[in-house]
C-alpha positions in Angstrom: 81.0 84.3 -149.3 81.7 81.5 -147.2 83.9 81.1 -144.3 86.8 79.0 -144.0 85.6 76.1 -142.0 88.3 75.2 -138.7 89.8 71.6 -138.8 88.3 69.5 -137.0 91.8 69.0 -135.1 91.6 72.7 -134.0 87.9 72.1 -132.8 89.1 69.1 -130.7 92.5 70.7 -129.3 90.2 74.0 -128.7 87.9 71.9 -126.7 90.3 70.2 -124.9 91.6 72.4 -123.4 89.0 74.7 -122.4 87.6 71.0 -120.4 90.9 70.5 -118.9 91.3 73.9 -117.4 88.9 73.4 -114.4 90.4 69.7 -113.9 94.2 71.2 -113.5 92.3 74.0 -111.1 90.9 71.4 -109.1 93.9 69.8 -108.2 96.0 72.2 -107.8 93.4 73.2 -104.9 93.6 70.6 -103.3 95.3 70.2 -100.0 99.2 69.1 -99.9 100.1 66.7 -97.1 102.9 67.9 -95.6 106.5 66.4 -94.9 105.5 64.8 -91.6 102.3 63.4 -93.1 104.5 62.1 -95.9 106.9 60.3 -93.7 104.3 59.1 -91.8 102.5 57.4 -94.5 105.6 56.2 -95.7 106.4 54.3 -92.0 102.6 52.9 -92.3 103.5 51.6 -95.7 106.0 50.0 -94.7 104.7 48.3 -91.6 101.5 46.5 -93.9 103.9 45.4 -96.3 105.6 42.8 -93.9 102.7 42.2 -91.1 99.2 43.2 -90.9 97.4 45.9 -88.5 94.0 47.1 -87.6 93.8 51.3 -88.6 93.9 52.3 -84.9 96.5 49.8 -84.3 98.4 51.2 -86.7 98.1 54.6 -85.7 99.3 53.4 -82.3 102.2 51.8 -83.9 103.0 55.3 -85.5 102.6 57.2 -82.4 104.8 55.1 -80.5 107.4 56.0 -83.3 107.0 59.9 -82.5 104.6 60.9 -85.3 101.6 63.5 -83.9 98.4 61.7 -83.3 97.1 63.7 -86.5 99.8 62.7 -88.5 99.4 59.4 -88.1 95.7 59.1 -88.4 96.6 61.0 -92.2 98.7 58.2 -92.3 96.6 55.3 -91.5 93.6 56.3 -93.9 95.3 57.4 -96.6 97.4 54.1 -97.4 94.7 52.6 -99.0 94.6 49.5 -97.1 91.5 47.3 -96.9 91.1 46.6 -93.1 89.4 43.6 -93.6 91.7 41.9 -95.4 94.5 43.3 -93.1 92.1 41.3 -90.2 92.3 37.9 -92.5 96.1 38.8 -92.4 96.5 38.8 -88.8 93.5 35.9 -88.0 95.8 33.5 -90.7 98.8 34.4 -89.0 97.5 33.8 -85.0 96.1 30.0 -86.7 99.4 29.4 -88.0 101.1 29.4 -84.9 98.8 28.7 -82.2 95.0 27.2 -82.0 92.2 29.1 -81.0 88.3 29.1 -81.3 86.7 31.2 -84.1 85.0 32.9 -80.5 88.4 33.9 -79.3 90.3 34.6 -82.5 87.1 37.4 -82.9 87.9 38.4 -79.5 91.9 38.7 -79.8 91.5 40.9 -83.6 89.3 42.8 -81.8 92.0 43.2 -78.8 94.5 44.8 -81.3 91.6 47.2 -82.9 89.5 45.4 -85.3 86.0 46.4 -85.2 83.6 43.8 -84.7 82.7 43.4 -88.2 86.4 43.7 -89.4 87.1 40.6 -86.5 84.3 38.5 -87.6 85.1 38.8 -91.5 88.8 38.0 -90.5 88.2 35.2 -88.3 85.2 33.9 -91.5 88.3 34.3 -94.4 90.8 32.7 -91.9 88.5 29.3 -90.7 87.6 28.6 -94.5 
């Protein structure tokens, strides 16, 4: 006698979800920010959508709003922002309204927390 073979569908659906069983058990494990975190990374949103910051300047910017030193350092890395285009941001915007050498436009981006690199890629983008 032979067996009834199982639709393909059945195979598929079978497989599926034995695969997505560990996927839904790893993210379920991992850590949720909490409700200070969250606000915080909403405020540092917000900020980089109407001026640009270096990441410790932003974090400066949240502690002087009352967020926890941790909180805001959650905040700053986990926005997603690419630091050094944030430092072409703030190198355009100094050029627009005042002159400077490339020299001293390094030297103020790194003033408000650019790292070297970050100021020299900024001030690179900016003088193009």
């Amino acid at each position: 006698m032979t067996q009834p073979s199982t639709p393909k569908s059945a195979e598929v659906e079978s497989g599926k979800s034995k695969s997505s069983e560990p996927a839904e058990t790893a993210q379920s494990a991992e850590p949720t920010a909490t409700a200070s975190q969250e606000n915080a990374l909403a405020s540092a949103e917000s900020y980089l959508e109407y001026s640009s910051f270096s990441e410790s300047g932003l974090v400066g910017q949240l502690k002087s709003e009352g967020f926890s030193t941790a909180d805001a350092q959650y905040a700053a890395s986990h926005t997603g922002a690419d630091w050094n285009e944030q430092a072409v941001k703030s190198a355009e915007s100094y050029l627009e309204y005042s002159s400077f050498s490339e020299s001293g436009l390094v030297a103020q981006l790194k003033s408000e927390g650019f790292t070297s690199s970050q100021a020299e890629y900024g001030v690179s983008k900016a003088y193009k």
